[in-house]
C-alpha positions as CSV (number, residue, x, y, z in Angstrom):
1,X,118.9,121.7,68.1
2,X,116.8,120.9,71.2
3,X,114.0,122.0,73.3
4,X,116.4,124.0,75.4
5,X,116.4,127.3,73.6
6,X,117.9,128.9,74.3
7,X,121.5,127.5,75.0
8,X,123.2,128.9,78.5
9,X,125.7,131.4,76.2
10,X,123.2,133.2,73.6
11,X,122.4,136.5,72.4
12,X,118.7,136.8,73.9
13,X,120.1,136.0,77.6
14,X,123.3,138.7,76.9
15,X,120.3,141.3,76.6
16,X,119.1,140.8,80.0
17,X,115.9,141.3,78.9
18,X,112.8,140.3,81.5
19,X,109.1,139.8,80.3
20,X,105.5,140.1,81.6
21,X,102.8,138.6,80.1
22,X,99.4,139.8,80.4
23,X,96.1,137.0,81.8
24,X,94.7,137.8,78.4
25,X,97.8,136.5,76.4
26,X,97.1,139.1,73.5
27,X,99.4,141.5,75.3
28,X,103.2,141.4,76.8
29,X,105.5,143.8,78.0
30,X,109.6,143.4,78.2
31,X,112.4,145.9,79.5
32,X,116.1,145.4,78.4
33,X,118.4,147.9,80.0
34,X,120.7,149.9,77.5
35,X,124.3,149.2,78.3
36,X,127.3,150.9,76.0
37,X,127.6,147.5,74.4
38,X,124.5,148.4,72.9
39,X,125.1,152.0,71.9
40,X,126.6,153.8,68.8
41,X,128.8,156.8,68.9
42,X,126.1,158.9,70.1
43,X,125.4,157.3,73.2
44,X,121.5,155.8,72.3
45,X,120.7,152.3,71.6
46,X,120.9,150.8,68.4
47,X,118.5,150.2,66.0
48,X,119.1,146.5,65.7
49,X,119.4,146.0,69.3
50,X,115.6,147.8,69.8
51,X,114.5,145.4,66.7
52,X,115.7,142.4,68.8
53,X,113.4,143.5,71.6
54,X,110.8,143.9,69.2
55,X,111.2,140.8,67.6
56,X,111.3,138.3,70.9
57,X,108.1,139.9,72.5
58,X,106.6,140.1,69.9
59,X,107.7,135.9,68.8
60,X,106.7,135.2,72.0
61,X,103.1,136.6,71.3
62,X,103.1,135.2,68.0
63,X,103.7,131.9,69.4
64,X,101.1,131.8,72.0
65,X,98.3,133.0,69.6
66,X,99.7,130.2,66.9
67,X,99.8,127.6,69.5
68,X,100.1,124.0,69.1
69,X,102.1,125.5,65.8
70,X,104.8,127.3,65.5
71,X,105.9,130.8,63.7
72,X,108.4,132.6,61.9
73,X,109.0,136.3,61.3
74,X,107.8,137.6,57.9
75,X,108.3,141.3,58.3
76,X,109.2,143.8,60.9
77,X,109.1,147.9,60.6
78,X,110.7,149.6,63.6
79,X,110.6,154.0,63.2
80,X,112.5,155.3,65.8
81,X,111.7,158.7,67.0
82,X,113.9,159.4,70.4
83,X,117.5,157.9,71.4
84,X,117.5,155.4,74.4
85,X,120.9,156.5,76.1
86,X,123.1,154.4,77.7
87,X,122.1,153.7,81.3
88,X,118.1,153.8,80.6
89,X,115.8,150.8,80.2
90,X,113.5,150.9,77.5
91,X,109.7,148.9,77.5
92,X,108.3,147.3,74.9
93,X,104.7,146.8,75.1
94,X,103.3,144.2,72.5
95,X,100.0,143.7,71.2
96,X,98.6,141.4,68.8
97,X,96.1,143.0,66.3
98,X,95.3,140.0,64.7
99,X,95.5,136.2,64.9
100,X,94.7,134.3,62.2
101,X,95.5,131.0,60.7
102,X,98.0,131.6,58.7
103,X,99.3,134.9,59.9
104,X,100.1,137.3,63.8
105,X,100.2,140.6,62.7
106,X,101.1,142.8,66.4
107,X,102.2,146.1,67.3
108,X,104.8,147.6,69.9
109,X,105.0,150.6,71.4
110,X,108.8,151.6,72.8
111,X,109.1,153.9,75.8
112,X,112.1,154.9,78.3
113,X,112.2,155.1,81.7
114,X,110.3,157.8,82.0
115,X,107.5,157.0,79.7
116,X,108.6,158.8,76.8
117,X,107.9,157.9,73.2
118,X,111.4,155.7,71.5
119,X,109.8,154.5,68.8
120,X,106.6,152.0,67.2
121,X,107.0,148.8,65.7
122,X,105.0,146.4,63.5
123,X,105.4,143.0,62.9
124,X,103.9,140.2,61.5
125,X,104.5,136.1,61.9
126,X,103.9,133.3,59.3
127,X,102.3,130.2,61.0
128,X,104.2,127.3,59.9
129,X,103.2,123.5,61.1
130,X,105.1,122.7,64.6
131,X,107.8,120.7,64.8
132,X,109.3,118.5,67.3
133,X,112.9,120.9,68.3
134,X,110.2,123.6,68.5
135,X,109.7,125.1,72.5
136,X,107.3,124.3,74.1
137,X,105.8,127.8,74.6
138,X,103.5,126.9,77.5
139,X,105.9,125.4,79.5
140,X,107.7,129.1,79.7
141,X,105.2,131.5,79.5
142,X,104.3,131.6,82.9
143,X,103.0,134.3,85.3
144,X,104.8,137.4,87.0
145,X,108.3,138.8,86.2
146,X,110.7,136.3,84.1
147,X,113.9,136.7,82.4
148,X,115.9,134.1,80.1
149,X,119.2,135.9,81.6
150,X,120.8,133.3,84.0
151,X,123.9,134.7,86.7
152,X,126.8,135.5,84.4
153,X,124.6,137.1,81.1
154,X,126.1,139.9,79.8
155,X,127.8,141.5,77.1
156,X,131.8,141.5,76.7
157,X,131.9,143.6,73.8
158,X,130.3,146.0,71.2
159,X,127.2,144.2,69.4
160,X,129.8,144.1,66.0
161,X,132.6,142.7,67.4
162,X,130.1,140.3,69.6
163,X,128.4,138.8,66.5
164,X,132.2,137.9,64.7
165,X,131.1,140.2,61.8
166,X,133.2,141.2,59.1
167,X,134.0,144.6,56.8
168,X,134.7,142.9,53.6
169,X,133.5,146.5,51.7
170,X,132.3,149.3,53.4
171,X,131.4,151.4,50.4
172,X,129.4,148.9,49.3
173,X,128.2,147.8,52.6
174,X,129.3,144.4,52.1
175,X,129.8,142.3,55.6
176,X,130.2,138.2,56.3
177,X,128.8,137.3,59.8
178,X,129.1,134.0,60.5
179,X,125.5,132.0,61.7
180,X,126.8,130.8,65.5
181,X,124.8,129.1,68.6
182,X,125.0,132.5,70.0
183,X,122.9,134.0,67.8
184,X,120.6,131.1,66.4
185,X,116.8,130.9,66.6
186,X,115.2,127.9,67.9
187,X,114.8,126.8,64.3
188,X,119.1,126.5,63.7
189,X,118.7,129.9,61.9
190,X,119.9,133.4,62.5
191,X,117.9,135.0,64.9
192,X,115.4,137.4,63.3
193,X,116.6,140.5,65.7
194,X,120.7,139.7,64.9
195,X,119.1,139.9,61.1
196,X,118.2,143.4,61.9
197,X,121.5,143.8,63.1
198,X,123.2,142.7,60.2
199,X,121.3,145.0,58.0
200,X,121.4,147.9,60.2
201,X,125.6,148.0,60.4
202,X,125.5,146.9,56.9
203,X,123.3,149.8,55.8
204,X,125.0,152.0,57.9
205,X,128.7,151.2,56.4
206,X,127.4,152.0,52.9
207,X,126.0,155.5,53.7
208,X,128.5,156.6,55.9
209,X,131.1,156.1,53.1
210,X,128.7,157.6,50.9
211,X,128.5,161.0,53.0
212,X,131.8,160.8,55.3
213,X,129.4,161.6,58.0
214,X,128.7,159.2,61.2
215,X,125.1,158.3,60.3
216,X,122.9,156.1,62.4
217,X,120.1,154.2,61.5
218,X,117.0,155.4,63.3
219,X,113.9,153.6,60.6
220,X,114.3,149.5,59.5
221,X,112.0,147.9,57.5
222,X,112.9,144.0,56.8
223,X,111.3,141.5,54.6
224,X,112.4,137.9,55.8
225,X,112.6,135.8,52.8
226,X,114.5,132.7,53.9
227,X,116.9,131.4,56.7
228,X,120.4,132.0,57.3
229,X,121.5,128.5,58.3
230,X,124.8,127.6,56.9
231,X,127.1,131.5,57.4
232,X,128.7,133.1,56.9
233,X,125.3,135.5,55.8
234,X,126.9,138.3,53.4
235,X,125.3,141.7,52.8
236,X,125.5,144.0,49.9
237,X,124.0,147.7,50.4
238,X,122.6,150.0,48.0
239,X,122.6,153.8,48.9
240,X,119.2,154.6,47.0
241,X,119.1,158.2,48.7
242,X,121.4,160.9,50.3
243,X,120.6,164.3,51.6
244,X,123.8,166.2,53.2
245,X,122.3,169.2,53.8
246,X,120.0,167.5,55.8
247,X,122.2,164.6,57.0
248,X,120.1,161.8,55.8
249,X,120.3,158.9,54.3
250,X,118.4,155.9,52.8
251,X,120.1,152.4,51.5
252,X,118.5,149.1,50.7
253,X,120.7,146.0,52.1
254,X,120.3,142.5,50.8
255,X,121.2,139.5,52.6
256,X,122.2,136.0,51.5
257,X,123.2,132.7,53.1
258,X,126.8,132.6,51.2
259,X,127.3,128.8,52.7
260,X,124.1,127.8,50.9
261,X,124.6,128.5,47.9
262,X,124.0,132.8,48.6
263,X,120.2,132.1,49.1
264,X,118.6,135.2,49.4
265,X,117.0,135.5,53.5
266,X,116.2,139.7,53.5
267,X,115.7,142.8,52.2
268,X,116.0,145.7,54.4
269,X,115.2,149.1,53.6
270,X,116.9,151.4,56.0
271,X,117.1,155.3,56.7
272,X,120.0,157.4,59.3
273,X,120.1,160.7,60.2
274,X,122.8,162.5,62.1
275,X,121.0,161.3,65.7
276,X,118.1,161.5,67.7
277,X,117.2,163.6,70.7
């Protein structure tokens, strides 16, 4: 890996996100517009995808406020409580609540278009000592409007089908999805949004087979553990509670580095519904 993070063809300039930063650098705001590439059956954004915009802002934050060292996601809880349809551009606005040595615990606040409520996040970051393929974090924070997309970003296909996963066992949501440049962090690792990904089609293969009903996940809650470095990264999910009457579901996903030996990376603990609003 390199400073240049990331590469021309990757996951965070597909999303067309674009970022502000505020002169007090405890406090960013980013937009991605919600394309059908991003949508489930129902016509709203996925889970995963809003997790992804969670987790770059709020990286990004984490970054500055650990600055000359570097960070890594420890845990991110995303409750969703409106759909982002297809066509609308949602706005993350981050915040950190604390910086301290060893740990960025932030907060961010999802709204549409028309400024209303999508869903709250929490985060926090481990500091970890910087290291030379780390970015440089000053050199692209800069002032005004900015946007890792460059002229051809975009995505060609469904986030799935995009990410080369696999349904090896949909019962028991069990899924290989292999660790590519596309969707590595700046450390060679899976990128901690495509990680909420994973665990959110994973999750949602499991309960769906458990109720016959379309579910969608609309509450993560991930616990990173370690990298997924090597690939393919295999899940295994655990429907832990179902409610038919009430179309709702709840299912605990674990996910392992199968190319290194299946060293454990995440727990997610995830809940779907029927839809949102």
């Amino acid at each position: 890996m390199t400073n240049a993070y990331p590469p021309e063809h990757h996951l965070l300039r597909d999303l067309r996100f674009t970022f502000e930063h505020d002169d007090d650098a405890r406090r960013s705001r980013a937009w991605m517009p919600v394309v059908p590439e991003l949508c489930t059956e129902h016509g709203h954004a996925r889970a995963g995808a809003l997790a992804t915009l969670v987790d770059v802002i709020g990286g990004g934050l984490a970054a500055n406020a650990a600055a000359p060292d570097w960070i890594a996601t420890a845990d991110l809880t995303l409750h969703l409580v409106r759909g982002a349809p297809a066509g609308a551009v949602v706005e993350a606005r981050g915040e950190i609540l604390r910086a301290g040595r060893t740990t960025v615990v932030m907060e961010v606040a999802l709204v549409d278009d028309a400024a209303r409520e999508v869903g709250l996040a929490t985060m926090s970051f481990s500091v970890l000592p910087r290291r030379d393929t780390n970015p440089d974090i000053g050199a692209v924070r800069g002032t005004g409007p900015s946007t890792m997309a460059v002229g051809d970003s975009r995505l060609e296909q469904p986030l799935f089908d995009a990410m080369g996963a696999r349904v090896v066992d949909a019962v028991h949501g069990v899924l290989d999805v292999p660790v590519s440049e596309w969707s590595r962090n700046s450390m060679g690792a899976m990128q901690g949004g495509v990680v909420a990904m994973v665990s959110e089609f994973a999750a949602e293969a499991a309960l769906r087979a458990a109720s016959g009903e379309p579910l969608v996940v609309v509450d993560l809650q991930l616990t990173y553990l370690g990298f997924g470095r090597v690939g393919p990264v295999r899940t295994h999910a655990e429907v832990v509670g179902l409610d038919p009457a009430a179309g709702r579901g709840a299912a605990r996903v674990d996910l392992a580095d199968a190319g290194a030996e299946n060293r454990a990376m995440t727990v997610a603990r995830v809940v779907a519904t029927r839809g949102l609003a």
